[in-house]
Residue, then its C-alpha position, 0 to 999 in steps of 0.5 A: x276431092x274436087x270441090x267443083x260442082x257440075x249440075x246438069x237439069x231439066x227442071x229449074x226456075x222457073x219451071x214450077x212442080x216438084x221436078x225442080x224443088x231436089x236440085x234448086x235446094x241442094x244448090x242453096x246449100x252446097x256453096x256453105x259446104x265450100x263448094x263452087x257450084x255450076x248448073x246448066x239448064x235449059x235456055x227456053x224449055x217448054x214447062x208444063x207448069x212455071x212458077x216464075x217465084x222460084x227465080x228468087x230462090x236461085x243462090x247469087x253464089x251458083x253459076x247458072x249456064x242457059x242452053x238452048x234447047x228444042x221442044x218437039x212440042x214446039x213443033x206441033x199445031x196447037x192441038x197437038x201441043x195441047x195434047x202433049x202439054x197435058x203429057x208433060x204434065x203427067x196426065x194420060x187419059x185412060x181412053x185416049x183418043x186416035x190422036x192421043x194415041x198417034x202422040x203416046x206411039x211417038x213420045x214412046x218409040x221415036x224419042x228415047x229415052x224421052x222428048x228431050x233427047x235432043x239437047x244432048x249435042x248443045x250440051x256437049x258442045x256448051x261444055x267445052x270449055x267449062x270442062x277443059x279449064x276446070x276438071x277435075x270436078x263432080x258431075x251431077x245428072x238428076x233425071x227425069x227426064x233420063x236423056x239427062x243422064x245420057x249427057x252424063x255418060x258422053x261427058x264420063x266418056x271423054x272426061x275421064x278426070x271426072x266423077x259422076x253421079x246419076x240422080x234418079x228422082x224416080x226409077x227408069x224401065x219400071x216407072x210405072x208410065x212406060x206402060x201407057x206409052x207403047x211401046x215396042x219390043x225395039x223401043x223397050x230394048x233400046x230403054x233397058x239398053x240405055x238404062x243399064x249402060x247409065x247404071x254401069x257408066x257413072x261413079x256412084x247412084x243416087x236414089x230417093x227410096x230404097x225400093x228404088x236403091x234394092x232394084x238398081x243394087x240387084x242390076x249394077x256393081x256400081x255404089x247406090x246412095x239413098x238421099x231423099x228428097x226433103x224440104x226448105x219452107x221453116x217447120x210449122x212452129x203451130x200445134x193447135x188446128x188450124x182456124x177454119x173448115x175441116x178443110x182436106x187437101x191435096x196438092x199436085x198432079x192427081x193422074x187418071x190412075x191416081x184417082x182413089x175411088x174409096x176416098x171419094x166413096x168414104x166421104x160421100x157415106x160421111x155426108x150421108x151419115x154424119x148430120x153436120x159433116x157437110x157443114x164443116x167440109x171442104x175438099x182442096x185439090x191444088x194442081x192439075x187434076x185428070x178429068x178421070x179423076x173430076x168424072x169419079x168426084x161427080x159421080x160420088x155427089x163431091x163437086x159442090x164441097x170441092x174447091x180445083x184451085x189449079x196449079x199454084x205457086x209453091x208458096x201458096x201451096x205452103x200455105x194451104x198445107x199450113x191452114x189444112x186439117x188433113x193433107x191427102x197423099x194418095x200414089x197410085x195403086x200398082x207394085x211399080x209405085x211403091x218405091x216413089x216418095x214424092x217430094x211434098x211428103x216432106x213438106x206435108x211432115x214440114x207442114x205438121x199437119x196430119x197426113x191420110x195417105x193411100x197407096x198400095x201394100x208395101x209402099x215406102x210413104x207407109x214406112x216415111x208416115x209410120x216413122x215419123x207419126x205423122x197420120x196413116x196409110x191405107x190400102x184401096x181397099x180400107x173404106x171402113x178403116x178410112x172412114x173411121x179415121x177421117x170422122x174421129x178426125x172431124x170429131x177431134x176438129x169440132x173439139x178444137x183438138x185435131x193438133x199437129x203431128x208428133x213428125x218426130x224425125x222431121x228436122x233429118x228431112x231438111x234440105x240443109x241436113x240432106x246436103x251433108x249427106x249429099x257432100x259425103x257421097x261426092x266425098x266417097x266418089x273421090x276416095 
């Protein structure tokens, strides 16, 4: 087995967001493993969050190759980049304007399979003389973006010494996105093209669901491996609630159809009905939120208890996870959803702070909270049952009584444990 590591992504110190936690805490971690660790990046990304306190975590032990890269964002007037900053960051407005609409027709059907397509050829030419002295080696692509993975499939192509394995932090075709970005019968073709062609290339899959593993199982013969994402912060070592307001929070993006209406509704009727609620509550949201989603917590009478911290760095939304009575882990209400797992869940369990999640039926952060008892899911539609949990979770505060969470199989979730499971199916490449 080749112990030489070859990482190829997108997001990386010090791009801020959850794009960048998988591959930083898997490269921490593998050197221990005996592994020489490579990973190329971007030289100058256009981030739509940085969070320049990642730079620290980067291992002294991974070399770090930088490529230059050119943002088609870069290229536009500040309007238009303002535009297509707030796509980047994943908020597409639900009545987009005449100009909203012109950049989601290019973002779709003139860059495919994504903006950064682009970086293929620095890339390759970059490469060169990495790949001549060290084959063989593992190579790794983690997408999105999935251009990334077309850089793979060049390098499989005329490498043939290597191994490769595609990492899918969230599907392709059926991202539930590529609905908002209109495209065309030629455009969705050339996707479900590249998409199979990535899938029937590589030496094995990497998925983080199994929704996401049984979907690409039923299109390709080529191996599928589940590694979740995880977390690197120490677990919460505190059982008792926290000191403070009966504090709910959410961190990360909430897009404009990640905007749980009954949520808002059910804690609109708490304040109605539960006399001193308003004297304890306060609502954190840590992240970019859609103005959608600021309009419907207006329109529910919410804005004076809601605290829009904007996009902090990850310590501080550590912290907050910490020092919060409920966490808010909401995904959005539609059948291409339920195979995502964002990363903070396991943060939120690392963090033993209950988690009241929302999403559609048959979601895999429904089996992820029930498995590790670590608070409840509700469908959109549960405004009683929703309502009934968070007041004898407020009744449980005012007792001093809203403990941690049991989150029985937390430690299986930490990155160091993932990385050995991440070290076997490189092994199995080689076998």
């Amino acid at each position: 087995m080749s112990q030489r590591v070859l990482i190829i992504a997108y997001y990386w110190p010090p791009a801020g967001g959850p794009g960048v936690q998988r591959w930083l805490g898997f490269a921490q971690h593998l050197p221990a493993l005996g592994y020489e660790v490579t990973v190329v990046v971007p030289e100058n990304a256009h981030y739509p969050v940085r969070d320049e306190s990642l730079l620290a975590a980067v291992p002294q032990a991974v070399a770090v190759l930088r490529v230059p890269i050119k943002e088609p964002s870069r290229l536009a007037s500040s309007l238009l980049r303002k535009r297509t900053n707030q796509l980047q960051k994943g908020i597409i407005n639900k009545k987009p304007s005449p100009l909203q609409d012109v950049l989601l027709w290019l973002r779709g059907n003139l860059f495919i399979p994504d903006a950064r397509v682009g970086w293929k050829p620095a890339v390759l030419l970059a490469l060169q003389d990495y790949c001549a002295v060290n084959k063989p080696f593992t190579l790794i692509t983690t997408g999105p973006p999935h251009s990334v993975h077309c850089i793979g499939a060049a390098l499989k192509k005329t490498y043939n010494s290597i191994n490769w394995l595609a990492d899918f932090r969230d599907p392709w075709t059926t991202i539930g996105y590529h609905k908002d970005l209109k495209l065309t019968r030629w455009a969705t073709k050339k996707h479900n093209r590249l998409e199979q062609e990535i899938l029937d290339s590589c030496d094995a899959l990497i998925v983080t669901s199994p929704h996401t593993a049984t979907e690409f199982k039923a299109k390709t013969r080529t191996p599928v491996h589940i590694v979740t994402n995880g977390y690197d912060i120490a677990v919460n070592p505190r059982t008792e609630q926290p000191a403070g307001a009966f504090t709910i929070a959410h961190t990360g993006t909430l897009l404009a159809d990640r905007n749980p209406q009954v949520l808002w509704e059910v804690l609109q009727k708490l304040l109605q009905n539960i006399p001193d609620f308003k004297d304890y509550f306060k609502l954190v949201l840590a992240g970019n939120i859609a103005a959608d989603v600021k309009a419907s917590i207006a329109i529910y009478g919410l804005s004076d208890y809601v605290d829009y911290r904007g996009y902090v760095s990850h310590d501080a939304a550590v912290e907050l996870m910490f020092k919060s009575q409920l966490l808010l882990l909401i995904e959005i209400n539609t059948v291409a959803t339920k195979a995502i797992i964002a990363g903070k869940v396991f943060e939120y369990l690392a963090s033993r702070r209950p988690i009241i999640a929302i999403g559609p039926a048959g979601a895999a952060i429904a089996t992820v909270i029930n498995q590790n008892e670590a608070g409840a899911f509700f469908l959109y539609s549960d405004a009683t049952a929703l309502y009934k949990h968070i007041h004898t979770r407020f009744t449980a505060y005012k007792n001093n009584q809203n403990s941690a969470i049991a989150a029985t199989n937390v430690s299986s979730y930490s990155r160091k444990s993932l990385t050995n499971s991440l070290a076997a199916t490189i092994q199995k490449t080689w076998e």
